[in-house]
C-alpha positions as CSV (number, residue, x, y, z in Angstrom):
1,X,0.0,0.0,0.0
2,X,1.4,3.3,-1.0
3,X,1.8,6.2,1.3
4,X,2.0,9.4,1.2
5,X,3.3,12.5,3.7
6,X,0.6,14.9,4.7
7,X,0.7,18.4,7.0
8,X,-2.1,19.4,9.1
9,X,-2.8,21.6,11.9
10,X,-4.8,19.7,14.6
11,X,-5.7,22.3,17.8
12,X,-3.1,24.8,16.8
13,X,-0.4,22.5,16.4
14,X,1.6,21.6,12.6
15,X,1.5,17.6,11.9
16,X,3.6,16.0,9.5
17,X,2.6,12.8,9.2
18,X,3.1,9.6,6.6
19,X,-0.1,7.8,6.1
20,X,-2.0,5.2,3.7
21,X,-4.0,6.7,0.9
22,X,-6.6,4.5,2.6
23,X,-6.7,6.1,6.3
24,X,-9.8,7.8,7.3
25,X,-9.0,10.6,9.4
26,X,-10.7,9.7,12.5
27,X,-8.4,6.8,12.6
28,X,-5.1,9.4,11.9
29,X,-6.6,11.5,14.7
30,X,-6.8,8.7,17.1
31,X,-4.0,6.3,16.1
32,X,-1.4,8.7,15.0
33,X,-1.5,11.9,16.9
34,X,-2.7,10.0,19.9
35,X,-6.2,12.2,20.4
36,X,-8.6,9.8,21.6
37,X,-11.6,12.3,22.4
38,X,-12.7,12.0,18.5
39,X,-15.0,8.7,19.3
40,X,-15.5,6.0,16.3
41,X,-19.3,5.1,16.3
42,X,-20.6,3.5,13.8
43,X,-18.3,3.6,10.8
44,X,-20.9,4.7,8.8
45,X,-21.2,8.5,9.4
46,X,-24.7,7.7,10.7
47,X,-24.3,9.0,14.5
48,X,-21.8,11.7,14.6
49,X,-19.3,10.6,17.4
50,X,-16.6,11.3,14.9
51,X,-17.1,15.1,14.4
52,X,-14.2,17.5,14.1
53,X,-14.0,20.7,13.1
54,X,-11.9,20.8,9.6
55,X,-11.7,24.4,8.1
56,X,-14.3,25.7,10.1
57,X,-17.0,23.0,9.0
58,X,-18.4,19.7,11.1
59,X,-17.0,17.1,9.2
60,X,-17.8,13.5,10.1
61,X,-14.2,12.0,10.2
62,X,-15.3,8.7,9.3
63,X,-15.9,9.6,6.3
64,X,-12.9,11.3,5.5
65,X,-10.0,10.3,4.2
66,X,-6.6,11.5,5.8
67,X,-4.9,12.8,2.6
68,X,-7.9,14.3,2.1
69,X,-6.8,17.1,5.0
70,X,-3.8,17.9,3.9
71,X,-2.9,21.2,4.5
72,X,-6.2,21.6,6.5
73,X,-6.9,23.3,9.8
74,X,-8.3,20.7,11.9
75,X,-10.2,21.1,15.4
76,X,-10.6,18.3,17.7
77,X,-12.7,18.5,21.3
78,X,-8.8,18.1,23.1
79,X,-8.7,21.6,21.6
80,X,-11.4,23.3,22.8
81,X,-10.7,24.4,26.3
82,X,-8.2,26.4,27.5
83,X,-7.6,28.2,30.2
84,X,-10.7,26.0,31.8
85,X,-13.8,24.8,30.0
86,X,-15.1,26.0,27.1
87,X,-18.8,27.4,27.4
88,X,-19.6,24.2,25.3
89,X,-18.1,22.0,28.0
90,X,-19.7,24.2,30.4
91,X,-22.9,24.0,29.2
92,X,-23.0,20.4,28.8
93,X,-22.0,20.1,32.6
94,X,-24.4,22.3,33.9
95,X,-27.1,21.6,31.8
96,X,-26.8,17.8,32.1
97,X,-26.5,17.3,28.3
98,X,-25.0,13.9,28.6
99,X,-24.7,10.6,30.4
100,X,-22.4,8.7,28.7
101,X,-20.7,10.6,27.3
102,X,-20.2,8.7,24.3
103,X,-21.5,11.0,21.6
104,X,-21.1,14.2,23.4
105,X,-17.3,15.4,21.8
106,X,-19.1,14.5,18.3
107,X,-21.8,16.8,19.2
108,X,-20.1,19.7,21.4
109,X,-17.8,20.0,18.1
110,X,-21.1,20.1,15.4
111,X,-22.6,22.8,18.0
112,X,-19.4,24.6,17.8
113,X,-19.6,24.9,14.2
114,X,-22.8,26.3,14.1
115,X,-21.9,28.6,16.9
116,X,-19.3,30.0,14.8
117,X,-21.7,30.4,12.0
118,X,-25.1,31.8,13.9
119,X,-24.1,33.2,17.9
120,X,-28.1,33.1,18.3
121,X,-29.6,30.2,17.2
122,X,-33.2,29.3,17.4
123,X,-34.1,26.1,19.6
124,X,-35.2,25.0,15.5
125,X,-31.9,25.5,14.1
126,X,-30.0,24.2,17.1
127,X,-31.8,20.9,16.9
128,X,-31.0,21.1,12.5
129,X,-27.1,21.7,13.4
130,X,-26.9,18.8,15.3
131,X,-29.3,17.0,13.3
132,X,-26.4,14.4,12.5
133,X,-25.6,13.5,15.6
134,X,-27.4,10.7,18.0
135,X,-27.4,10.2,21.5
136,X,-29.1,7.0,22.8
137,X,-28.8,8.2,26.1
138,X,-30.3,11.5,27.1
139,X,-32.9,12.7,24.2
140,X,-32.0,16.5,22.9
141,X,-33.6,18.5,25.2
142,X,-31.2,19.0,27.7
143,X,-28.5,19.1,24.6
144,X,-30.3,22.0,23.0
145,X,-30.4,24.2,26.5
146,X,-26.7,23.3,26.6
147,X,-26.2,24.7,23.7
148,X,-28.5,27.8,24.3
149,X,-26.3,27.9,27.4
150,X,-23.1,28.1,25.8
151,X,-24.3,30.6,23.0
152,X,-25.8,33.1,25.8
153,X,-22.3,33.0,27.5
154,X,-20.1,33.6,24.3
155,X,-22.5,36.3,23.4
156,X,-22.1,37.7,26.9
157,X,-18.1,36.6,26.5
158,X,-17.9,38.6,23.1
159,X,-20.1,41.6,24.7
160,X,-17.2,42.4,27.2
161,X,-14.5,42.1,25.1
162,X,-15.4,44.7,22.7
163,X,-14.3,48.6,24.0
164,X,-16.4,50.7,24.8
């Protein structure tokens, strides 16, 4: 099997890694730069545990192939918190937006995305922008007030940063 040498940027950080043409990324992600909170599901991109954020847009990265990123910007959910959780992560804590836990780094990074694209969402388009992600466990309503949560506090977050 042939391979070939691809650069990424995964969480801020330049990757230069050899892989199979056949590697999907979730498995690169995982397997060769050791980031384990990008969960395989399914296989299928049916349920959404794979989501990552690749240049600005939820990707499903079971259905991605590796050289397919090179050169992208990738974001994982080790990558989302700095300094101490993200609202995301916040939100999902508070909130109780999971149990499991299982599907919940798929779907904090797909609610990221659309965060980035519309800071208000409607409890409508919330449920649409995680509309390919399951969770077995909790249903979506405390998943959608997590993500109201989180966009109220980046709002709020954004409102304080700007001079006045």
């Amino acid at each position: 099997m042939s391979t070939h040498q691809i650069t990424l940027t995964v969480n801020g950080a330049s990757h230069s890694v050899q892989t199979e043409a056949r590697t999907l990324l979730v498995h690169l992600i995982r397997e060769q730069l050791n980031l384990t909170g990008t969960h395989i599901g399914c296989d299928t991109s049916s349920c959404g545990a794979c989501t990552v954020i690749v240049n600005g847009r939820a990707i499903k990265s079971c259905t991605m192939f590796a050289v397919q990123a090179d050169g992208a910007t990738i974001e994982t959910i080790e990558g989302l918190a700095g300094a101490g959780l993200h609202p995301l992560q916040e939100g999902f804590w508070e909130k109780h937006g999971l149990q499991c836990g299982y599907c919940t780094p798929g779907m904090i990074m797909s609610a990221k995305a659309l965060l980035a694209q519309n800071p208000n969402p409607s409890e409508e388009e919330i449920r649409y922008g995680i509309s390919g992600n399951l969770c077995r466990c909790t249903g979506y309503v405390k998943i959608v007030e997590a993500i109201q949560y989180a966009a109220a506090k980046l709002r709020e977050q954004q409102t304080q940063e700007v001079p006045a």
